[in-house]
C-alpha positions in Angstrom: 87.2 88.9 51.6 89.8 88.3 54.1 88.4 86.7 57.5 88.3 88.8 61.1 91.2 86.7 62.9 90.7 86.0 66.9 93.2 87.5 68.5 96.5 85.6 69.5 97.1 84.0 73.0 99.8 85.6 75.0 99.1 83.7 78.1 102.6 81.7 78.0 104.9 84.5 76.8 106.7 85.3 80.1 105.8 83.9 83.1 103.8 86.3 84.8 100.8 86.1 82.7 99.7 82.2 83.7 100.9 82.5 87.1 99.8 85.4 88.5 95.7 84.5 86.7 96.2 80.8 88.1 97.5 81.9 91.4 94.7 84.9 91.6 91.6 82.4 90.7 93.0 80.3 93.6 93.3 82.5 96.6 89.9 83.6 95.2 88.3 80.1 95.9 91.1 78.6 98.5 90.0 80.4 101.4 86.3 80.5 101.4 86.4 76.8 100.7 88.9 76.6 103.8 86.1 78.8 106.3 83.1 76.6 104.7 85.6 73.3 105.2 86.3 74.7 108.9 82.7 75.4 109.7 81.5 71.9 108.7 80.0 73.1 105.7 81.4 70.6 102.7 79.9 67.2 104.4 82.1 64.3 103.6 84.6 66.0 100.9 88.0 65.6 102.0 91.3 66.9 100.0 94.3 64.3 100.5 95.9 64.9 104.1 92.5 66.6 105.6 91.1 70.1 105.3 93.9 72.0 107.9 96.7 70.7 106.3 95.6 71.2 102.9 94.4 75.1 104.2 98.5 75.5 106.0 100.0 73.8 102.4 98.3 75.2 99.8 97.9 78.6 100.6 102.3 78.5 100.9 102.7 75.9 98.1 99.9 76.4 96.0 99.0 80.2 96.2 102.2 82.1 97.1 104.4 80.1 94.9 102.4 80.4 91.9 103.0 84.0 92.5 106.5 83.9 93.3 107.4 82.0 90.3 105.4 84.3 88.2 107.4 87.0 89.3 110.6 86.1 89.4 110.5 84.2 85.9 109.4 88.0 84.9 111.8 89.8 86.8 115.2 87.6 86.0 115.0 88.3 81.8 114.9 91.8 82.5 118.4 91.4 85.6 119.9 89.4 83.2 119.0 89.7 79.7 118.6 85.9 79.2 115.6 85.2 78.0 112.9 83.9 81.0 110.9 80.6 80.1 107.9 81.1 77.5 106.0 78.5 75.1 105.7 75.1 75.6 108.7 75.0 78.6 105.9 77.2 80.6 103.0 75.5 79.6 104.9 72.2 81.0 105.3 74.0 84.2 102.1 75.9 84.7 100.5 72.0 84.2 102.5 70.6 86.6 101.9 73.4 89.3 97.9 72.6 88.3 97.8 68.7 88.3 99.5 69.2 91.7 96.6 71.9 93.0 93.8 69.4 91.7 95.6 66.0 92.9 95.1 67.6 96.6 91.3 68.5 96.1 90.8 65.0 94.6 92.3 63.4 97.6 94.5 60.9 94.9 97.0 58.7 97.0 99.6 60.9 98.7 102.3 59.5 96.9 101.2 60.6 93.8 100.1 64.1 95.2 103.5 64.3 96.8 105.3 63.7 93.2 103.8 66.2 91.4 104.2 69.1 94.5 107.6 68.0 94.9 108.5 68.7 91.2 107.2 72.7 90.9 109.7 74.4 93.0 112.8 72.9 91.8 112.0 73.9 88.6 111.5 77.1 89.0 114.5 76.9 91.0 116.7 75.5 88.4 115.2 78.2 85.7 116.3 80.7 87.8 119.6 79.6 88.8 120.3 78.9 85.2 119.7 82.2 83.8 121.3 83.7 86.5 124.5 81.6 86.4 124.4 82.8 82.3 124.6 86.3 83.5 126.9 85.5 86.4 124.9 87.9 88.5 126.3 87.5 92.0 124.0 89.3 93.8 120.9 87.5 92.9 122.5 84.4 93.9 120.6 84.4 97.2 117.2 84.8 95.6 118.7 81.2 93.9 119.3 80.2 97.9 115.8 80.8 99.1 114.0 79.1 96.4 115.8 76.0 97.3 115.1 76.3 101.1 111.7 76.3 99.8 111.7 73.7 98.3 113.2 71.8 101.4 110.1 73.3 103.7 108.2 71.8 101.2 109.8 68.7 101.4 109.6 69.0 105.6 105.9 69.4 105.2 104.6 66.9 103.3 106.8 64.9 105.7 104.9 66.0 107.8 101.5 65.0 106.3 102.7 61.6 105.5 103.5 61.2 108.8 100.4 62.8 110.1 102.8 64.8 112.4 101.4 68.5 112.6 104.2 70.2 114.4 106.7 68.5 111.4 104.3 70.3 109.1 103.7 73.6 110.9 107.9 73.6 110.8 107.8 73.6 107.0 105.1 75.5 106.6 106.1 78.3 108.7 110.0 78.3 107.4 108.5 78.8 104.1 106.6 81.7 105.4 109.2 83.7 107.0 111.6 82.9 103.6 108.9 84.2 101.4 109.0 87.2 103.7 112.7 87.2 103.2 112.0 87.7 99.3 109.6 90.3 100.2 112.3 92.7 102.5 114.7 91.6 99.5 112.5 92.0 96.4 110.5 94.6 98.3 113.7 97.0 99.0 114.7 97.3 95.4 111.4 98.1 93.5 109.3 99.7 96.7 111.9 102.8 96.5 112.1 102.4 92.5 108.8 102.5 92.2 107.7 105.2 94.6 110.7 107.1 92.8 109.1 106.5 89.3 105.7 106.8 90.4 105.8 110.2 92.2 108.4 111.6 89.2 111.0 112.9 92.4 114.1 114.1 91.0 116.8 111.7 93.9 116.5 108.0 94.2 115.0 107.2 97.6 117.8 107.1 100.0 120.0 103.0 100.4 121.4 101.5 103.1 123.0 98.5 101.4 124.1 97.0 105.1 120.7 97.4 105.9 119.3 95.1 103.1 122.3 92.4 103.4 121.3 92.1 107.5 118.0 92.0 107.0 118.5 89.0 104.3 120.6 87.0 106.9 118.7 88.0 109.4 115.2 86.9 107.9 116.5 83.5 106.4 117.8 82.8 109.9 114.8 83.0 111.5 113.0 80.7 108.7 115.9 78.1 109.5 114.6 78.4 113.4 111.1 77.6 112.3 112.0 74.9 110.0 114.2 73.6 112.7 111.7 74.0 115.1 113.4 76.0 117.6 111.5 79.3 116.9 107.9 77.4 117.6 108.7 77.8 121.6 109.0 81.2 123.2 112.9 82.6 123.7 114.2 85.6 124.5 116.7 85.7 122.2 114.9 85.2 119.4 112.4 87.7 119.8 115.1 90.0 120.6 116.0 89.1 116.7 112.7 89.7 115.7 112.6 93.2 117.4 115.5 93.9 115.6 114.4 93.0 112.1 111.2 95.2 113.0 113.5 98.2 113.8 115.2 97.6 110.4 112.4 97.2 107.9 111.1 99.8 109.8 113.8 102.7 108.9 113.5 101.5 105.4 109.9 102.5 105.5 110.5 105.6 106.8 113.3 106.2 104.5 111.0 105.6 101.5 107.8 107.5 103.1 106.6 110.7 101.2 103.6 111.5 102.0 102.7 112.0 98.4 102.0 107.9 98.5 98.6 108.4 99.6 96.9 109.6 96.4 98.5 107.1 94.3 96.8 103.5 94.7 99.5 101.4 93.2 102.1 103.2 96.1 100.2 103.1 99.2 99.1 99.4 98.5 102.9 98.2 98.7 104.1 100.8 101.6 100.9 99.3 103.5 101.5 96.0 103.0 105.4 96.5 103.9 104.0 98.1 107.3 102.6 95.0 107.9 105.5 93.5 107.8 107.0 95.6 110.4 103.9 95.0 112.6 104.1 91.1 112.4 108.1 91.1 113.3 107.1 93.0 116.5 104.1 90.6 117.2 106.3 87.9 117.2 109.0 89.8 119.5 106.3 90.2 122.0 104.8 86.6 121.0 108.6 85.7 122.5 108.8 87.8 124.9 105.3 86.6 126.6 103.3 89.9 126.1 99.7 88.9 125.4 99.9 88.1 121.6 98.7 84.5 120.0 101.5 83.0 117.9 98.6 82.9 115.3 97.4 86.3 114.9 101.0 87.0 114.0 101.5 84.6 111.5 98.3 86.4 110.0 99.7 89.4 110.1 102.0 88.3 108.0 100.5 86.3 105.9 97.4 88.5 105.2 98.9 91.7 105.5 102.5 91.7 104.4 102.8 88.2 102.1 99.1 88.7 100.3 99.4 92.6 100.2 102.0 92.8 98.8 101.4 90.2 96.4 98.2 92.0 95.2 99.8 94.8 94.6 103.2 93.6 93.4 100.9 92.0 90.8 98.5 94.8 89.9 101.5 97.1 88.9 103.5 94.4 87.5 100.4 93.2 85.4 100.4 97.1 83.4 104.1 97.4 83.6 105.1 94.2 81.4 102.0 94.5 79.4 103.0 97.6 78.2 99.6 99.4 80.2 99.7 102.8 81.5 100.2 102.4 85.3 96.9 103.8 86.1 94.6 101.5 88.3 90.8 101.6 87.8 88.5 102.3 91.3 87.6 98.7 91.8 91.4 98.1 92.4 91.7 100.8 94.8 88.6 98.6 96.5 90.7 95.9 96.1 93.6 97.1 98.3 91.1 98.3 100.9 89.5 94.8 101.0 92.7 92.8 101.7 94.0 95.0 104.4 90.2 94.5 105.7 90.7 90.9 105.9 93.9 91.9 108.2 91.9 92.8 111.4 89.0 90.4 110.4 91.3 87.1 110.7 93.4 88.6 113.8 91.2 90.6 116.0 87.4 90.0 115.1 88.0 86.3 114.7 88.9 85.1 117.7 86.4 87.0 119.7 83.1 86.5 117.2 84.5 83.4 115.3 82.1 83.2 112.6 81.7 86.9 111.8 85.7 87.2 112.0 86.4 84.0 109.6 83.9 85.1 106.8 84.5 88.6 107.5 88.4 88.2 106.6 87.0 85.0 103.5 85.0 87.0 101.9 87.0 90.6 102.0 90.4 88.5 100.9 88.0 86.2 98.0 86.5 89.5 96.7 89.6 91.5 96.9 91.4 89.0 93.9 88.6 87.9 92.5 88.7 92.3 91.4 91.8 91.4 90.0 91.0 88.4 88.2 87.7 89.9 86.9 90.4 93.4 85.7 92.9 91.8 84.5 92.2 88.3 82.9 92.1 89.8 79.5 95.3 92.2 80.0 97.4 88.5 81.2 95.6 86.5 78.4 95.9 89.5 75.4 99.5 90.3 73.8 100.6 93.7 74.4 99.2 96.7 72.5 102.4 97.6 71.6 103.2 94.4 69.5 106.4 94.2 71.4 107.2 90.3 73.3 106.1 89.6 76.9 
């Protein structure tokens, strides 16, 4: 009698499958850990370098690379037909982005915690450049850029930690915010239109500027050299007259890919929304600049929340069904999902800083719950093969 076989791992096939379920269970812990940490609420528990600048590295280093890397390792086989890493090559470097994440929370000796962060990015740098090189794909060479200048922040803020200088730290932090973003109005202007196209079965591709999407590149990894130099972290006029500009330019895009059609379709509105943030946190920081009333805080949240982990949650939610060879049809407690993390958008940035600890759990618990949804959904899609036998 032949004997019922479990069904086979596919969690190290491509790279979106252990990186986008490692990446999800840690924003799903990170942050309510952060609020209880902030509120005095974990005793004498420490993480190596203190609970803020664990909170400023983690959530870039930790959370948003994890995710990053899962994507792009996905994204590159299919730009360039060279096979993305898989097997034992990923399992190497899924361990190495854990034992990182865990030396932090352990408080180990910095040098050690240093070693292992230092190692993740470059990697995944040097996987990408490689395939990419292969398929001597010129315009993806930037993507190959960015990844290296974020490695560097990451480099300028543990700098900073070691040298328990904040505003060295904040300088690496925030230059690897504003390139992520630069990923995001890169990544973002190539499958937001594609998808919206696909998704709403329209007949035209949405409209292209492509001297819209190469100024908005320079112009975004310019301002992330200003933070990482520093010079952005003081008000100027010229500089949030850059910012205003990059508003006004992701914000024709948005227009140029609107049909209001979006609306019913979860998996659409999710990104558009999160894009909007975008164009909301570029103005923030123009007035920010400019002198007008807004805390240079509540717009890095608006970015971070609302574009960077929006878009993430739904980049990942699509791209989850896509590659898995899934009907792109999201079940309600996604939909919830979406709702939640733009939630924790006015909860962090508005409620917050007028009724601190309503505000801070508020915008905890809607961002914990809204990927801990997706991590409850779709664990077994990342960990199962696809159900159409085919690799990936």
């Amino acid at each position: 009698m032949k004997q019922h076989q479990p069904p086979r791992s596919a969690l190290f096939d491509l790279g979106f499958r252990p990186f986008f379920l490692a990446g999800s269970v840690l924003a799903a812990l990170a942050i309510p850990l952060w609020v209880a940490a902030w509120l005095g609420m974990t005793g004498d528990w420490q993480p190596t370098g203190g609970w803020f600048a664990w909170h400023m590295h983690e959530m870039l280093f930790g959370f948003i690379a994890a995710i990053t890397a899962g994507f792009l390792l996905t994204a590159v086989q299919n730009w360039t037909g060279v096979p993305g890493l898989s097997g034992k090559p990923l399992i190497v470097l899924a361990a190495v982005w854990l034992l990182a994440r865990l030396a932090w929370l352990t408080a180990l000796p910095f040098w050690l915690v240093m070693t292992l962060d230092m190692l993740f990015l470059p990697a995944v740098t040097l996987a990408m450049a490689r395939s990419i090189w292969i398929a001597r794909q010129k315009r993806n060479y930037p993507i190959v850029l960015v990844l290296a200048l974020l490695a560097l922040c990451n480099l300028v803020s543990l700098i900073g930690i070691a040298s328990l200088d904040v505003t060295v730290q904040r300088q690496g932090n925030l230059g690897a915010l504003w390139l992520v973003a630069a990923l995001v109005g890169m990544i973002g202007g190539r499958v937001i239109p594609f998808f919206t196209q696909r998704g709403l079965d329209l007949d035209k591709p949405m409209p292209a500027l492509p001297w819209l999407d190469y100024s908005l590149l320079g112009g975004s990894i310019l301002i992330a050299l200003l933070m990482v130099s520093g010079i952005a972290l003081r008000p100027s006029v010229p500089v949030g007259f850059l910012f205003a500009l990059l508003g006004a330019g992701h914000l024709v895009r948005l227009i140029l890919w609107h049909n209001p059609r979006i609306w019913s379709v979860p998996l659409l509105w999710s990104l558009h929304l999160a894009y909007a943030w975008l164009v909301i946190a570029l103005y923030a920081m123009a007035l920010w600049n400019a002198g007008w009333l807004v805390d240079f805080s509540q717009a890095v949240h608006l970015l971070a929340i609302g574009c960077l982990s929006g878009m993430i949650l739904a980049m990942i939610a699509r791209v989850s069904l896509g590659h898995t060879g899934r009907p792109l049809e999201t079940v309600p407690a996604m939909s919830m999902a979406f709702a939640l993390i733009n939630l924790a958008v006015p909860a962090r940035v508005w409620i917050a800083p007028t009724w601190p600890q309503l505000g801070f759990w508020l915008a905890a618990l809607s961002w914990a719950a809204a990927f801990a949804l997706f991590v409850w959904f779709y664990a077994a899609i990342l960990y199962r093969p696809r159900p159409d036998g085919r690799p990936g």
